[in-house]
PALUM-174088 format. One record per residue (C-alpha): residue number from 1; residue in one letter; x, y, z. Coordinates in steps of 0.25 Angstrom, whole numbers, padded with zeros to 4 digits. Layout:
PALUM-174088
{k=NUM, r=A, xx=X, yy=Y, zz=Z}
...
***
This chain:
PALUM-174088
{k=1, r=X, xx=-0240, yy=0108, zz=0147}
{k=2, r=X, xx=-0256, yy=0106, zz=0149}
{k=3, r=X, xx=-0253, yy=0093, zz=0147}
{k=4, r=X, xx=-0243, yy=0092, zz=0156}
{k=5, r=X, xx=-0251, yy=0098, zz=0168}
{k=6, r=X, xx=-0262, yy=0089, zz=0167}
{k=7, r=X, xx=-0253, yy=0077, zz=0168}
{k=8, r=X, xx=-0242, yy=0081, zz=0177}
{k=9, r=X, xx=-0251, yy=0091, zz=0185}
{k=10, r=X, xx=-0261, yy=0082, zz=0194}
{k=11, r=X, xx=-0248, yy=0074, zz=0196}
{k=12, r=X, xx=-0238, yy=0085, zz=0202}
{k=13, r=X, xx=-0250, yy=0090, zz=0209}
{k=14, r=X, xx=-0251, yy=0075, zz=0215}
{k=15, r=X, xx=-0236, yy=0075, zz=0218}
{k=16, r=X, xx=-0235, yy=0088, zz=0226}
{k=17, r=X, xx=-0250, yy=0083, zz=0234}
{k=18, r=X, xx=-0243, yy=0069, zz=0238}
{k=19, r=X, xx=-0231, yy=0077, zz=0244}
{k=20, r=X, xx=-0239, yy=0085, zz=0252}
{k=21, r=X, xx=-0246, yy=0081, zz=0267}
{k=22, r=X, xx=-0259, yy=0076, zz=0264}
{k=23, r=X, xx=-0267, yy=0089, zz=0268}
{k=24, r=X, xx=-0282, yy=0095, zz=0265}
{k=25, r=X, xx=-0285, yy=0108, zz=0263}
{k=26, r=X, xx=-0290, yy=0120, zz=0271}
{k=27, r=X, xx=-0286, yy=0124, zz=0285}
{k=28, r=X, xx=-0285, yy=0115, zz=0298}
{k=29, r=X, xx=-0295, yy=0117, zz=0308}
{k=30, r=X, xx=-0290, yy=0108, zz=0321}
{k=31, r=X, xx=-0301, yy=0112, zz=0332}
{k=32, r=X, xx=-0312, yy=0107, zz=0320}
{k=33, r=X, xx=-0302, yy=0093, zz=0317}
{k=34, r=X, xx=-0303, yy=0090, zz=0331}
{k=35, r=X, xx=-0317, yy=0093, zz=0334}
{k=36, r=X, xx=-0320, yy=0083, zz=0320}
{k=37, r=X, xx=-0310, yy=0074, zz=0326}
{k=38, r=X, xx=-0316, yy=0074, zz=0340}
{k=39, r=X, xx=-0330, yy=0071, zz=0333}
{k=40, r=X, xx=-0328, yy=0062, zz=0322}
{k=41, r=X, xx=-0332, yy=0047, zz=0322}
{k=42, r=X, xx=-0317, yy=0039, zz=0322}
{k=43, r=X, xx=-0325, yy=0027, zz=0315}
{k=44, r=X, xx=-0325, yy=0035, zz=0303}
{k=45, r=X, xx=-0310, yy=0030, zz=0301}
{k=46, r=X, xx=-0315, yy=0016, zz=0299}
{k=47, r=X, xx=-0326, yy=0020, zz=0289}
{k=48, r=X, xx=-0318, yy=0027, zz=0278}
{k=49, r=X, xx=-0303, yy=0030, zz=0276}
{k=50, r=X, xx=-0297, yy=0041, zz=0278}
{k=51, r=X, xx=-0285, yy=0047, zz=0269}
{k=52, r=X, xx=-0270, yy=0051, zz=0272}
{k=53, r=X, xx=-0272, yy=0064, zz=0276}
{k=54, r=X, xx=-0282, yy=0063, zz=0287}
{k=55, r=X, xx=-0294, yy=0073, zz=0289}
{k=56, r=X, xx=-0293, yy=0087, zz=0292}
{k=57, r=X, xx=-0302, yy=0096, zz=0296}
{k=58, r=X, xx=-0301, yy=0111, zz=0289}
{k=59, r=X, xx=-0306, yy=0123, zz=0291}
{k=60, r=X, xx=-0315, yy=0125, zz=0279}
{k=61, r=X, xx=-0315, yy=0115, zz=0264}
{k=62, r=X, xx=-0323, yy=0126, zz=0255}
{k=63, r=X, xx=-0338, yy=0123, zz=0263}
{k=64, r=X, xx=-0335, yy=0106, zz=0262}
{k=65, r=X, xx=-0335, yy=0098, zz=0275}
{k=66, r=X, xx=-0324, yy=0090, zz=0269}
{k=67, r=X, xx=-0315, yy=0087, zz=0258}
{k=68, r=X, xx=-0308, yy=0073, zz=0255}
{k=69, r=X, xx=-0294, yy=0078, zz=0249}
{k=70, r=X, xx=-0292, yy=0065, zz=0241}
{k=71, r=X, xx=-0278, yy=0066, zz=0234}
{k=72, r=X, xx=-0271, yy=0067, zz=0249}
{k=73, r=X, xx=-0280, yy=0058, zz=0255}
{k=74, r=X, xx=-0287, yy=0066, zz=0265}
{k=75, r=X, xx=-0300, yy=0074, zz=0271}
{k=76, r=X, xx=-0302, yy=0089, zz=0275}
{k=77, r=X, xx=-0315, yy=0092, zz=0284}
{k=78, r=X, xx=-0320, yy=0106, zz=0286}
{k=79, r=X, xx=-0319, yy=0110, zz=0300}
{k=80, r=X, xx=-0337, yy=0111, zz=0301}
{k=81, r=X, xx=-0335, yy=0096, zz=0299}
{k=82, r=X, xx=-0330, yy=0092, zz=0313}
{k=83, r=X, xx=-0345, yy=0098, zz=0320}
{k=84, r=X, xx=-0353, yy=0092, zz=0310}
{k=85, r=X, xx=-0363, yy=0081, zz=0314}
{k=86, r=X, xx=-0358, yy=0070, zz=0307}
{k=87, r=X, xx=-0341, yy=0072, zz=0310}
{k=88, r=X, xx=-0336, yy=0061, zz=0301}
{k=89, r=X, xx=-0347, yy=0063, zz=0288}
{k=90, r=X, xx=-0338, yy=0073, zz=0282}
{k=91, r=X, xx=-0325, yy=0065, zz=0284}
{k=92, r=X, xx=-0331, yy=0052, zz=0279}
{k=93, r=X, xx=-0336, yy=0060, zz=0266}
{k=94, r=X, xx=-0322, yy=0065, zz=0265}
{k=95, r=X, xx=-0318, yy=0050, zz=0266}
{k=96, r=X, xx=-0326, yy=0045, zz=0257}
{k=97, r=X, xx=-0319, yy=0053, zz=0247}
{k=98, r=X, xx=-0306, yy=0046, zz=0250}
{k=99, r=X, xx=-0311, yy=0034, zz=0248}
{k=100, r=X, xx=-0317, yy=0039, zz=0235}
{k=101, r=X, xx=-0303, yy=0043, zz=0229}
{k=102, r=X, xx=-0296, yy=0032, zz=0235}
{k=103, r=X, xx=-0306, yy=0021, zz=0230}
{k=104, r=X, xx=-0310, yy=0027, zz=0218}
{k=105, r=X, xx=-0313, yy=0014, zz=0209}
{k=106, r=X, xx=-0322, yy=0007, zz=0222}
{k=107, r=X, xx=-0329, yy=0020, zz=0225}
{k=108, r=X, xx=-0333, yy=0024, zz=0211}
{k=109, r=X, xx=-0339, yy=0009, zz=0210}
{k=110, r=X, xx=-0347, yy=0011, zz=0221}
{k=111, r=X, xx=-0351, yy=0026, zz=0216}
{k=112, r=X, xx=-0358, yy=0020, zz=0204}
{k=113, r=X, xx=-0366, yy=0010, zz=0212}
{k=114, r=X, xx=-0374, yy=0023, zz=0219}
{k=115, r=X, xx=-0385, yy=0031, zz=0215}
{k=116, r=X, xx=-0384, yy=0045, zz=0215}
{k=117, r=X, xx=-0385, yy=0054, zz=0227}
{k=118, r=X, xx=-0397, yy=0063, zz=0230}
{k=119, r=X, xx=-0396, yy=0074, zz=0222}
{k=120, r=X, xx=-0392, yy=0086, zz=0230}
{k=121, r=X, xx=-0385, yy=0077, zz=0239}
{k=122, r=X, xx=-0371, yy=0081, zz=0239}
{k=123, r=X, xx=-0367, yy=0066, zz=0236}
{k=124, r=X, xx=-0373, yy=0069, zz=0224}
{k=125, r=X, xx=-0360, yy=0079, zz=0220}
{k=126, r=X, xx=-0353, yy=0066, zz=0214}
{k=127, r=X, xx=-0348, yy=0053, zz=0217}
{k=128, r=X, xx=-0338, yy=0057, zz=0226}
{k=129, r=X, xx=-0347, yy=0064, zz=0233}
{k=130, r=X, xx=-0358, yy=0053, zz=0232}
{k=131, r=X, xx=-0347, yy=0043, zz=0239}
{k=132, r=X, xx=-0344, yy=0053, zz=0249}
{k=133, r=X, xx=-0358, yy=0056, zz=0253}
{k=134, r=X, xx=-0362, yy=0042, zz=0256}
{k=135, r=X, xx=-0349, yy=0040, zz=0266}
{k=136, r=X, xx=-0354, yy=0052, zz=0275}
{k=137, r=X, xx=-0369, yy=0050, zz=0273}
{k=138, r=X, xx=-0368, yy=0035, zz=0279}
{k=139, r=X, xx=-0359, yy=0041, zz=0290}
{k=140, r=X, xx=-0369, yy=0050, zz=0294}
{k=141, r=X, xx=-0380, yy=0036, zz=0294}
{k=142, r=X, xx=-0371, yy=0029, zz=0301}
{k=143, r=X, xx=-0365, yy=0038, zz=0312}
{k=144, r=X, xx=-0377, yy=0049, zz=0314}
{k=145, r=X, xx=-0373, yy=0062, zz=0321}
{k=146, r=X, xx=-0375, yy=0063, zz=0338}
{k=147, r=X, xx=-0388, yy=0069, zz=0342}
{k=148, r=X, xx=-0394, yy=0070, zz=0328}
{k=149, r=X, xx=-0407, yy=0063, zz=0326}
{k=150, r=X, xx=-0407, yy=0058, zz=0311}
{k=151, r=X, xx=-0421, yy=0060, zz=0306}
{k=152, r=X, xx=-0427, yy=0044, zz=0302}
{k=153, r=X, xx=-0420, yy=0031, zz=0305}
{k=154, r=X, xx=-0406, yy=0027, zz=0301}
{k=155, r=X, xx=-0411, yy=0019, zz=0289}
{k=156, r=X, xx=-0422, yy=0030, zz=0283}
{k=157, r=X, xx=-0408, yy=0040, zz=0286}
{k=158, r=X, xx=-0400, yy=0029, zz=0278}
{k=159, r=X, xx=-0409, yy=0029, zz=0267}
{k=160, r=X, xx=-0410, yy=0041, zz=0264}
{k=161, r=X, xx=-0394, yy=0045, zz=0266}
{k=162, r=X, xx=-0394, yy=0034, zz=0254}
{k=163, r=X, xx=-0405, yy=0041, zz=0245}
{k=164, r=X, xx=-0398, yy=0053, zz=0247}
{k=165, r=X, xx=-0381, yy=0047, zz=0245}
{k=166, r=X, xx=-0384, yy=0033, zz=0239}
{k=167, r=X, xx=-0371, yy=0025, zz=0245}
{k=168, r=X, xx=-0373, yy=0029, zz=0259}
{k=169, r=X, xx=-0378, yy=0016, zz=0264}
{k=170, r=X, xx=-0366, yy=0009, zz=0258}
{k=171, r=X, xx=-0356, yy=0018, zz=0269}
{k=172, r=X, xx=-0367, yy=0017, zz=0278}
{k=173, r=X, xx=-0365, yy=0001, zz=0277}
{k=174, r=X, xx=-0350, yy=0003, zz=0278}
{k=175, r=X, xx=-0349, yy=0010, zz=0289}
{k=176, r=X, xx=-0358, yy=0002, zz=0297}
{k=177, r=X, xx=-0349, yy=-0010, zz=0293}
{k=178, r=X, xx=-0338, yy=-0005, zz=0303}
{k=179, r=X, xx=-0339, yy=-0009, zz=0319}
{k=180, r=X, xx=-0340, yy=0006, zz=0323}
{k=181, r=X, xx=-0353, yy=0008, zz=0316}
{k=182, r=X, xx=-0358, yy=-0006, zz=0314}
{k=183, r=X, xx=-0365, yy=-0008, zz=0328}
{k=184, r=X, xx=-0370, yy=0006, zz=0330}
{k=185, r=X, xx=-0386, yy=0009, zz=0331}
{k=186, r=X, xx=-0386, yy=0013, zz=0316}
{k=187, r=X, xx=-0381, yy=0001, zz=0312}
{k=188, r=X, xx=-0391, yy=-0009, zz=0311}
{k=189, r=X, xx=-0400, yy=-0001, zz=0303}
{k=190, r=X, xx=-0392, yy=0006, zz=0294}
{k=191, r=X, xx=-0383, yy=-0005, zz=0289}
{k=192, r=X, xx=-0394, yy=-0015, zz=0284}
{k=193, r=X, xx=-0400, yy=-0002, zz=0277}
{k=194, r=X, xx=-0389, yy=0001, zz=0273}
{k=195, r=X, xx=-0384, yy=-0012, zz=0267}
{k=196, r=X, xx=-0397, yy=-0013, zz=0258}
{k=197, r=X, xx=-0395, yy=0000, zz=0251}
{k=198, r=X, xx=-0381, yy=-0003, zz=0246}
{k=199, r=X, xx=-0384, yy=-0018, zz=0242}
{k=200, r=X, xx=-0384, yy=-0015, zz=0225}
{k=201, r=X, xx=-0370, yy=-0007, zz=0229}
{k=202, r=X, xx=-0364, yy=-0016, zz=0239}
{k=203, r=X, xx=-0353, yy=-0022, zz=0229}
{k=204, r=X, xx=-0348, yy=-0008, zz=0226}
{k=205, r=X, xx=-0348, yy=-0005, zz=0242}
{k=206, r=X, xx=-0341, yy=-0018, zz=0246}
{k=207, r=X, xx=-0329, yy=-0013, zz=0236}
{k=208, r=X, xx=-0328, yy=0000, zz=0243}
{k=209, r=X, xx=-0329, yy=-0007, zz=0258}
{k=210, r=X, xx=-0317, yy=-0016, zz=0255}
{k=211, r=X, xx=-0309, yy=-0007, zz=0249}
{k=212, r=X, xx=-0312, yy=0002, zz=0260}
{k=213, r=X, xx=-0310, yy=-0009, zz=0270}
{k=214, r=X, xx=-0297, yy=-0012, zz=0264}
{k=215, r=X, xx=-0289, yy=0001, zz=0269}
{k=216, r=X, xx=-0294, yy=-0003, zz=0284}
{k=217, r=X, xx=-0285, yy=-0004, zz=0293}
{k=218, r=X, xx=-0285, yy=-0011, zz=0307}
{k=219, r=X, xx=-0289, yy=-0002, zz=0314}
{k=220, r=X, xx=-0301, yy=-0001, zz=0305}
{k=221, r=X, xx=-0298, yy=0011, zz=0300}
{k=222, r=X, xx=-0292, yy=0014, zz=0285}
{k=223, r=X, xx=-0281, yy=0016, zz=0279}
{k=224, r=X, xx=-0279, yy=0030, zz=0274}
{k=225, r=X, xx=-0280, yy=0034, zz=0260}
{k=226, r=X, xx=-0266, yy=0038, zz=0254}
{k=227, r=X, xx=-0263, yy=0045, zz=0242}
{k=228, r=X, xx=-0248, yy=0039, zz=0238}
{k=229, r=X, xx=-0246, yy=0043, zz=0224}
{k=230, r=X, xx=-0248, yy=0055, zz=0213}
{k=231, r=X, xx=-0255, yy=0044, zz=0207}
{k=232, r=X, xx=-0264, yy=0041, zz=0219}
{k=233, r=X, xx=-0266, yy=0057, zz=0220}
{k=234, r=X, xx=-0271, yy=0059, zz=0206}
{k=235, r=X, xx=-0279, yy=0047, zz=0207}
{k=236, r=X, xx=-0286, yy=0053, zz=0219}
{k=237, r=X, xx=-0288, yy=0066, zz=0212}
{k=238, r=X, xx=-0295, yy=0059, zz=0200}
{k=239, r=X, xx=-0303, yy=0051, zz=0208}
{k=240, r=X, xx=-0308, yy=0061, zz=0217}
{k=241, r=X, xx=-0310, yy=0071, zz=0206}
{k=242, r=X, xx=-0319, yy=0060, zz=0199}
{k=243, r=X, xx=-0326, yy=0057, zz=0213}
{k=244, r=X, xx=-0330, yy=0072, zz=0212}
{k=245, r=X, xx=-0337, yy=0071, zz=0199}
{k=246, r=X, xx=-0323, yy=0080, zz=0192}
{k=247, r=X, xx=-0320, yy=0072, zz=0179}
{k=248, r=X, xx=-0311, yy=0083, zz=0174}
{k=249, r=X, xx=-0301, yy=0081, zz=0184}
{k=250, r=X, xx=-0302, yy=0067, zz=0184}
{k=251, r=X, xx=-0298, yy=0066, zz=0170}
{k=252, r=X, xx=-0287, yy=0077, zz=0172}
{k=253, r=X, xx=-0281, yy=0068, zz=0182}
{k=254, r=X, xx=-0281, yy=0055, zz=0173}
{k=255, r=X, xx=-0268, yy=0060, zz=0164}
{k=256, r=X, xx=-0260, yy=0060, zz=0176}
{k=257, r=X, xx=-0264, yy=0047, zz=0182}
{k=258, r=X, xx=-0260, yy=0043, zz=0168}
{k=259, r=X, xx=-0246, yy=0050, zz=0167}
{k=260, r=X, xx=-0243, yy=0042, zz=0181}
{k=261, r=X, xx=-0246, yy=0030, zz=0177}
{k=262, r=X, xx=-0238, yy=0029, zz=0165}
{k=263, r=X, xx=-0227, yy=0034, zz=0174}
{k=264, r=X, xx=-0231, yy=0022, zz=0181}
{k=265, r=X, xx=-0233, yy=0032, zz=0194}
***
């Protein structure tokens, strides 16, 4: 019977999940949703994909700004989150995750190419979160609060937002490659800078870009991440479960995977 759980479990769990709306936990908050909406950089759309079930902003995730819900393909931000002064870090933090579970094999490639974070930097939690990190750090480079004077220059900011999360020059350098960002003033020092600092990992960086750049659309936003199968689903799960640094339910995952692909599912 143990047995049978652990096979059939994680896969009637998937079944009933893929039947459902796409949903995120925690309770609406509408008036915070329009006031992030109101607020938030649209470029954003053209930087990272988004997944099938949206962004929603909720009243409270357990004190996180944000949570990426990976195996319905969609993003939850507190309600705090739409007056912070970076509206968008969070959402691309949560984005990144996405792109994490959805391009797990590229992403992990890239991961061992990078130092380790800072310690006590909260990139340092895992690899997940190390991926994360440099997706909202550069963001914060790239596109600077209004009315907040950043203490140094954009390149001595650069560096050390690299010193603390290694990899944030290589989003720094991506999102200055779209025609939003590219002629802005922040531009012509920070990508050269930029562009130096990822040189030894640029082969792992151009691997991510084009498989990123392959879900554009013409509009020069993405295609959304869809979860289509159980088989998708549980591959989600594991993978976001090893992003997160949880072995053990990694490894209770794989069984199933196996079950379903010797019923060819």
């Amino acid at each position: 019977m143990a047995a049978g759980v652990i096979l059939v479990g994680p896969i009637a769990v998937a079944a009933w999940d893929l039947r459902q709306a796409p949903r995120v936990g925690g309770t609406p908050a509408p008036v915070e949703e329009a006031q992030y909406l109101s607020r938030r950089n649209p470029v954003i759309d053209e930087l990272l994909p988004n997944g099938q079930g949206g962004v929603r902003v909720v009243e409270h995730l357990d004190g996180k700004s944000g949570m990426a819900f990976t195996r319905v393909a969609a993003i939850a931000l507190a309600a705090p989150v739409a007056s912070e002064a970076w509206p968008g870090s969070v959402e691309l933090h949560e984005r990144a995750h996405l792109v994490d579970a959805f391009l797990p094999e590229v992403v992990a490639l890239l991961m061992t190419r990078m130092p380790p974070p800072a310690s006590g930097e909260y990139a340092a939690t895992n690899d997940g979160e190390h991926f994360a990190e440099m997706a909202s750090s550069a963001w914060e480079l790239v596109v600077p609060p209004d009315n907040m004077c950043i203490e140094g220059t954009p390149v001595e900011a650069l560096r050390a937002a690299e010193a603390k999360v290694p990899g944030t020059a290589g989003f720094v350098v991506w999102y200055l490659q779209h025609p939003a960002l590219a002629g802005t003033e922040l531009a012509g020092p920070l990508r050269p800078v930029a562009e130096e600092l990822i040189a030894s990992s640029r082969i792992e960086w151009d691997a991510l870009w084009q498989a990123l750049d392959e879900r554009r659309l013409a509009d020069h936003t993405f295609a959304p991440w869809r979860v289509q199968t159980v088989r998708d689903y549980i591959t989600r799960e594991r993978a976001s479960a090893r992003a997160s640094g949880d072995w053990i339910a990694s490894v209770a995952l794989t069984p199933s995977l196996a079950l379903l692909a010797a019923m060819g599912r």
